[in-house]
PyMOL commands that place a pseudoatom at each C-alpha (Angstrom):
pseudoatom trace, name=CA, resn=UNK, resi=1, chain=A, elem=C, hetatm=0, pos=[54.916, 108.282, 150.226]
pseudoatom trace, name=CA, resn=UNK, resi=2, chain=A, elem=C, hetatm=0, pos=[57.069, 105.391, 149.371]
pseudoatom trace, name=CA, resn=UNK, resi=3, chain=A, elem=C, hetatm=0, pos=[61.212, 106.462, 150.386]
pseudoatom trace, name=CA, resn=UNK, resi=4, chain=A, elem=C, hetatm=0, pos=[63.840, 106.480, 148.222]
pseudoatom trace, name=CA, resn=UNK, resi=5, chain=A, elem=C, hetatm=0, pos=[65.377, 102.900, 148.402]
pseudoatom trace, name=CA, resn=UNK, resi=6, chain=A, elem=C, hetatm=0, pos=[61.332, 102.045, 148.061]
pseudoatom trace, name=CA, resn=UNK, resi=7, chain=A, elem=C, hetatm=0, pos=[61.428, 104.061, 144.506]
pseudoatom trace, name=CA, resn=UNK, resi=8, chain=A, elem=C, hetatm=0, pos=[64.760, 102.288, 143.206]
pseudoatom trace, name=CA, resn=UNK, resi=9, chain=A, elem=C, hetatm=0, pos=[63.186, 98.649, 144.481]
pseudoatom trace, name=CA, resn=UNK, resi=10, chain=A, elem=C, hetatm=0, pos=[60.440, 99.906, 141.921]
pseudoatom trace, name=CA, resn=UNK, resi=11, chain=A, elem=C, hetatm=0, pos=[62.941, 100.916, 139.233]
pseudoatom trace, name=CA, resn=UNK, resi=12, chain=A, elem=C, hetatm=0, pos=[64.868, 98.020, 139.595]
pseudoatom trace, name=CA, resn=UNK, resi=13, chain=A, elem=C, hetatm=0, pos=[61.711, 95.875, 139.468]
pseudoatom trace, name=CA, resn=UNK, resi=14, chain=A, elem=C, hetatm=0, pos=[60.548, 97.484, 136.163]
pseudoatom trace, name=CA, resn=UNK, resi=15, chain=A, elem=C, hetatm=0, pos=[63.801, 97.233, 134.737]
pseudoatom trace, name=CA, resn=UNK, resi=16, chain=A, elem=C, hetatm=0, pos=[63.975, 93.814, 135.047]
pseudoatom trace, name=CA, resn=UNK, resi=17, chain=A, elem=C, hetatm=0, pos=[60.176, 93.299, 134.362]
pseudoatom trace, name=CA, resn=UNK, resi=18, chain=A, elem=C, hetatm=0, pos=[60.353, 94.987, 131.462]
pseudoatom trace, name=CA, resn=UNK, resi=19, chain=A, elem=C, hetatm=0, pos=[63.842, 93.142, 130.540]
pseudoatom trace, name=CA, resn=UNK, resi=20, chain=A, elem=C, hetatm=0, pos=[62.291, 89.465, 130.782]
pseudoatom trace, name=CA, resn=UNK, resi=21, chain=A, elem=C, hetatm=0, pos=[59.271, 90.847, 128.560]
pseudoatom trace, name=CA, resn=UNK, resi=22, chain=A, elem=C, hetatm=0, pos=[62.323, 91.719, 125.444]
pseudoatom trace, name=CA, resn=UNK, resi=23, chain=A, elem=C, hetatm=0, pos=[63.968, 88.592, 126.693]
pseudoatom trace, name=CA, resn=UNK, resi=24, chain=A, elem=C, hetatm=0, pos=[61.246, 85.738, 126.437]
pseudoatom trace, name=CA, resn=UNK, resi=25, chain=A, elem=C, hetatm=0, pos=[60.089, 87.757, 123.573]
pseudoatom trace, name=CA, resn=UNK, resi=26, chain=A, elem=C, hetatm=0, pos=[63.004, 87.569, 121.251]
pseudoatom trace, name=CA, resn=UNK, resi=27, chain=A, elem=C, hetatm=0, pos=[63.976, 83.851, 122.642]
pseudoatom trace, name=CA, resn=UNK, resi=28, chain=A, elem=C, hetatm=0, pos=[60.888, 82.204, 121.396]
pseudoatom trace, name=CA, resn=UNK, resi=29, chain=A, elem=C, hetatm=0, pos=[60.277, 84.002, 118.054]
pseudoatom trace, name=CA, resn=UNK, resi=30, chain=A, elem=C, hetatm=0, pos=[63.970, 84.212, 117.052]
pseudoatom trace, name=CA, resn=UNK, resi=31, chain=A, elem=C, hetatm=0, pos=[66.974, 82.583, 119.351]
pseudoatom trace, name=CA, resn=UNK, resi=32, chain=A, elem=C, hetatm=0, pos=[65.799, 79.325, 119.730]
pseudoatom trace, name=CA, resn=UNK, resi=33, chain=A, elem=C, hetatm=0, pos=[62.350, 78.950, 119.607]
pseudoatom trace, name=CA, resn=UNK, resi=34, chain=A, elem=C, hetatm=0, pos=[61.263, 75.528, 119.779]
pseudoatom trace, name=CA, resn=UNK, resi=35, chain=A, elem=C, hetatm=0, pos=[59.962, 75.086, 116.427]
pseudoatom trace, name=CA, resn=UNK, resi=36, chain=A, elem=C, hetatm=0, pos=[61.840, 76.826, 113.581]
pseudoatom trace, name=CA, resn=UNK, resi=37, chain=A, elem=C, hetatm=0, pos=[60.119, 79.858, 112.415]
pseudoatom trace, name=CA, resn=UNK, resi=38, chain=A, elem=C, hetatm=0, pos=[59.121, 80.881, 116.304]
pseudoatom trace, name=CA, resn=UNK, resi=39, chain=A, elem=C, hetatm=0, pos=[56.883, 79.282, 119.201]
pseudoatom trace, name=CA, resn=UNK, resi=40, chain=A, elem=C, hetatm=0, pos=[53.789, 79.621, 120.855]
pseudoatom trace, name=CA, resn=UNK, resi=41, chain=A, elem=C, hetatm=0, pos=[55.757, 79.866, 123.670]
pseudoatom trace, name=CA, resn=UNK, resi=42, chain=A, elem=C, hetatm=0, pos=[56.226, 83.380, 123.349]
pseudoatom trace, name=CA, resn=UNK, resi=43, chain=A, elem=C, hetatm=0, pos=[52.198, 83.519, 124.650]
pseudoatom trace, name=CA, resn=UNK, resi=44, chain=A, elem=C, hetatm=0, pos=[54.300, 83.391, 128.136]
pseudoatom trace, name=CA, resn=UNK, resi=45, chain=A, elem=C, hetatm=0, pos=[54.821, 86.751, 128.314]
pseudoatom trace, name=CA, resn=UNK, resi=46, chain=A, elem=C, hetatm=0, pos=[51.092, 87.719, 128.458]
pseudoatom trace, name=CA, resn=UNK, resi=47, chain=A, elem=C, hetatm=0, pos=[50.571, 87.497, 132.442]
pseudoatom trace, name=CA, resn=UNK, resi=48, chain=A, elem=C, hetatm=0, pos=[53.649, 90.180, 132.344]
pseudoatom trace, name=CA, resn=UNK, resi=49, chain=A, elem=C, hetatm=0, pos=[52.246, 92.011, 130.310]
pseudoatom trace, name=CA, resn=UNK, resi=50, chain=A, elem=C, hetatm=0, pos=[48.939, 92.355, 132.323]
pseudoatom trace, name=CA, resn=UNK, resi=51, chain=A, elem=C, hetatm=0, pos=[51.643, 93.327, 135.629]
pseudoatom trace, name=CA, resn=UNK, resi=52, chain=A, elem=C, hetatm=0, pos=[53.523, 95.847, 133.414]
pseudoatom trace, name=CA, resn=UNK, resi=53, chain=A, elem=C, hetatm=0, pos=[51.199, 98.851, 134.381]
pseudoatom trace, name=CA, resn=UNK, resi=54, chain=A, elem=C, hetatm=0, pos=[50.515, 98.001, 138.137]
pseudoatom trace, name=CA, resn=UNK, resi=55, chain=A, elem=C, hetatm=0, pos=[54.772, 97.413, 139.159]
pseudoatom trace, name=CA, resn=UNK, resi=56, chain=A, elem=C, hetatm=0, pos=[55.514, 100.767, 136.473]
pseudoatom trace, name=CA, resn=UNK, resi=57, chain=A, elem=C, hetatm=0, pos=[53.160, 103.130, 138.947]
pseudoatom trace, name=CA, resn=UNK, resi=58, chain=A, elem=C, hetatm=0, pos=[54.426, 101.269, 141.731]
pseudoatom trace, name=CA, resn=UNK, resi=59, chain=A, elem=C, hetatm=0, pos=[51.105, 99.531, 143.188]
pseudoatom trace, name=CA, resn=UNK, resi=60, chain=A, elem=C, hetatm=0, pos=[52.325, 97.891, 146.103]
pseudoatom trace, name=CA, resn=UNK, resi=61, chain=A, elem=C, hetatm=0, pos=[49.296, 95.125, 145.479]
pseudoatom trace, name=CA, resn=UNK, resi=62, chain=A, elem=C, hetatm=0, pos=[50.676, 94.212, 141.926]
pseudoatom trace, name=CA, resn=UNK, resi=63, chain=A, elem=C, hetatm=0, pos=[53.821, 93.647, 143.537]
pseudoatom trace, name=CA, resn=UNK, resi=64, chain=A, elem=C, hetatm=0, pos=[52.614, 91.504, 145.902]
pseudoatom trace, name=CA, resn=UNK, resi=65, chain=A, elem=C, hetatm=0, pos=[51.099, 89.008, 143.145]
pseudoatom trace, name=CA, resn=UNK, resi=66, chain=A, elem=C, hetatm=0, pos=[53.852, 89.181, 141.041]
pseudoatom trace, name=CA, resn=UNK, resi=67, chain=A, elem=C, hetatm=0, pos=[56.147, 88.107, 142.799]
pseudoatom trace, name=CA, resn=UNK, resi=68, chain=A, elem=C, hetatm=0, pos=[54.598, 85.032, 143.063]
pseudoatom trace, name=CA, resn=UNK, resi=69, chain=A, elem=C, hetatm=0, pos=[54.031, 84.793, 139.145]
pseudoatom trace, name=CA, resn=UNK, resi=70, chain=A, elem=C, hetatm=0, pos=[57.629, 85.640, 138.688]
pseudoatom trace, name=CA, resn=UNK, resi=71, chain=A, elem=C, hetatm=0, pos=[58.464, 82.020, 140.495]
pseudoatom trace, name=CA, resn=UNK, resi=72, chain=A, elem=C, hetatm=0, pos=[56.523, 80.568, 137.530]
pseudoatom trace, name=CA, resn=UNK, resi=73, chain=A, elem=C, hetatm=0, pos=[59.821, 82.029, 135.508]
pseudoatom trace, name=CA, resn=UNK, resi=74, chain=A, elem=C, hetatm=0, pos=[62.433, 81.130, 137.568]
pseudoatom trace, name=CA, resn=UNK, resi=75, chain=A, elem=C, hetatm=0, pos=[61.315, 77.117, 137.330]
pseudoatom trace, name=CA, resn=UNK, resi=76, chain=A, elem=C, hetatm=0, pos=[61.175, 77.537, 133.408]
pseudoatom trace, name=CA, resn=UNK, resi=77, chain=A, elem=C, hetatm=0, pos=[64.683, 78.780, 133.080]
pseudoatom trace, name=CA, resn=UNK, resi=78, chain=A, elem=C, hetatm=0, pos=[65.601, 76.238, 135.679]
pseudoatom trace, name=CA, resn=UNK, resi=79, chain=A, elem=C, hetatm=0, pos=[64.153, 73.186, 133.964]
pseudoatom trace, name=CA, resn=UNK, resi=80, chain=A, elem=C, hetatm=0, pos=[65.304, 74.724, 130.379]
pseudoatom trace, name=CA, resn=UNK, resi=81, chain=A, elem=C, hetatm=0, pos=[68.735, 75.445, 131.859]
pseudoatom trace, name=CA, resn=UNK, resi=82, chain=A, elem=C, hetatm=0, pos=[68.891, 71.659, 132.448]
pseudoatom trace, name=CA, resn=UNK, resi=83, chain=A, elem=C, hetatm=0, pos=[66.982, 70.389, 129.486]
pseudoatom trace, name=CA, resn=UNK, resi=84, chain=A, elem=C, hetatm=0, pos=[67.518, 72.989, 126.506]
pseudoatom trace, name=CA, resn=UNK, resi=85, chain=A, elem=C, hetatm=0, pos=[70.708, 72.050, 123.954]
pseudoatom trace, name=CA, resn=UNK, resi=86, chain=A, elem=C, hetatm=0, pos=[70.051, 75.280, 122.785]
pseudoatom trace, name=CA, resn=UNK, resi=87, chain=A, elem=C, hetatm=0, pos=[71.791, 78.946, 123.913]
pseudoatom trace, name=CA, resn=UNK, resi=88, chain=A, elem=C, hetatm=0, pos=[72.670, 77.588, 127.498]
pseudoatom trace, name=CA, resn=UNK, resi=89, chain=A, elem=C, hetatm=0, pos=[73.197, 81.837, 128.748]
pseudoatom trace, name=CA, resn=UNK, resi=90, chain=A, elem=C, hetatm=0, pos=[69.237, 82.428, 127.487]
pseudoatom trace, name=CA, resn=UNK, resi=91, chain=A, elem=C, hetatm=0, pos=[67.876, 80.006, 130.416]
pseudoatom trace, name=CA, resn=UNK, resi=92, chain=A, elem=C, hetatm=0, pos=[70.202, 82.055, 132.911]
pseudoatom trace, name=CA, resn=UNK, resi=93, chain=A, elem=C, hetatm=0, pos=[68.970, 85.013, 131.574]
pseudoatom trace, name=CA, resn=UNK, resi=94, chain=A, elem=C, hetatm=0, pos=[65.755, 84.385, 132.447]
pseudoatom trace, name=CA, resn=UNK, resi=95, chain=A, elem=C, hetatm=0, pos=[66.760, 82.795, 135.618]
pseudoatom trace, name=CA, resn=UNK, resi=96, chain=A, elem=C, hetatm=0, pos=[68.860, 85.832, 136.965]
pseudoatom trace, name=CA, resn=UNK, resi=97, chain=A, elem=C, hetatm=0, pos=[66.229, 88.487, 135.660]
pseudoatom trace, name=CA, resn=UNK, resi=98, chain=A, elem=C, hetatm=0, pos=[63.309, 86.672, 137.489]
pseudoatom trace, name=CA, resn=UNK, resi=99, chain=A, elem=C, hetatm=0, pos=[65.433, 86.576, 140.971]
pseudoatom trace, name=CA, resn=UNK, resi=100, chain=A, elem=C, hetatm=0, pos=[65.869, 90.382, 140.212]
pseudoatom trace, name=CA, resn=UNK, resi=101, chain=A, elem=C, hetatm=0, pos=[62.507, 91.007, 139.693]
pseudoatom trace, name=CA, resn=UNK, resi=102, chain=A, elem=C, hetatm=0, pos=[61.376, 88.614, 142.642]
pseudoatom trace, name=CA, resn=UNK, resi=103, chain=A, elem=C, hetatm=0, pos=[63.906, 90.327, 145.127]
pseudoatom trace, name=CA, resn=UNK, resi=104, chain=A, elem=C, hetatm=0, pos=[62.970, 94.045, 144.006]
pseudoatom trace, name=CA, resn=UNK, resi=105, chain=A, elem=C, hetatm=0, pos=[59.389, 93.460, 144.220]
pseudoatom trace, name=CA, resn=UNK, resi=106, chain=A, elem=C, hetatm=0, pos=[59.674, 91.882, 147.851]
pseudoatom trace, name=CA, resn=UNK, resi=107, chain=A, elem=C, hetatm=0, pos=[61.690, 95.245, 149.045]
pseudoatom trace, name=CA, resn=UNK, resi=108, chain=A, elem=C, hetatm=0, pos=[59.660, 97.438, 147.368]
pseudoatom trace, name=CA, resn=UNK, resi=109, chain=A, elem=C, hetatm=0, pos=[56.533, 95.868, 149.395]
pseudoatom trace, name=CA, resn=UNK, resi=110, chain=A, elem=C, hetatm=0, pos=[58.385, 95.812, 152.724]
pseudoatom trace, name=CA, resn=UNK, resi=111, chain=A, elem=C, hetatm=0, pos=[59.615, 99.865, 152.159]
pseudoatom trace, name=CA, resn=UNK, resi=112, chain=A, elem=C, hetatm=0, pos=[56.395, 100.786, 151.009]
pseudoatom trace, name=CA, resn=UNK, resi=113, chain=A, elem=C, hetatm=0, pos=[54.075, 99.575, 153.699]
pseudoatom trace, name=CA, resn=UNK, resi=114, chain=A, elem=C, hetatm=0, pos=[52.563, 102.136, 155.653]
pseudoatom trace, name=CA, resn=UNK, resi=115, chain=A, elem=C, hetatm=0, pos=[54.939, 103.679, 158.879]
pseudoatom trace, name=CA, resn=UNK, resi=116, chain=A, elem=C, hetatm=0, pos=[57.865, 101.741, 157.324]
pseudoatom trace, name=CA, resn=UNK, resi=117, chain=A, elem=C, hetatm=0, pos=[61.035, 103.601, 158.166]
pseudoatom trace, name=CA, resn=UNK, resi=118, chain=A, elem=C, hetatm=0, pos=[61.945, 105.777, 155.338]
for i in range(1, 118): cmd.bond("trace and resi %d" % i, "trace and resi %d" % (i + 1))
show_as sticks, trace
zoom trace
């Protein structure tokens, strides 16, 4: 049974899953996509997608993987936060979400392992 700081590493990791989804989402079909009328881009969001149900019922496996995915994120808002002339705050979205995400998943494994202190 995970503890109770395990539970709000989960929370806070489908929050901000779920948060990056709407975010990459609504950036490449409407805030600056990169052609007018929306991007392909927004086929990014697809591997979240497939992690959504495994980090919302708190499978400490999905976690594990994802975490690593998530790094795939955090180097596309990094490179766009350099390279974009569009909304400069949509690249540090991303950025900031995907180290939440990253860090919540990584606790939520460590609390969740079996005879971790609760």
């Amino acid at each position: 049974m995970p503890s109770s700081l395990a539970s709000k590493m989960n929370a806070l990791a489908s929050i901000s899953l779920i948060a990056l989804i709407a975010l990459c989402v609504i950036w490449e079909l409407w805030l600056a996509p990169l052609r007018p009328g929306g991007s392909w881009l927004v086929l990014k969001v697809l591997p979240l997608l497939v992690a959504m149900p495994g980090i919302l019922r708190g499978r400490r496996y999905t976690h594990q993987w994802a975490s690593m995915l998530i790094l795939l994120y955090l180097m596309e808002g990094l490179v766009r936060a350099t390279s974009d002339a569009g909304a400069p705050w949509l690249p540090l979205a991303e950025i900031a979400l995907a180290l939440a995400f990253f860090g919540a998943a990584l606790a939520y494994v460590r609390l969740s392992r079996i005879g971790a202190p609760h």
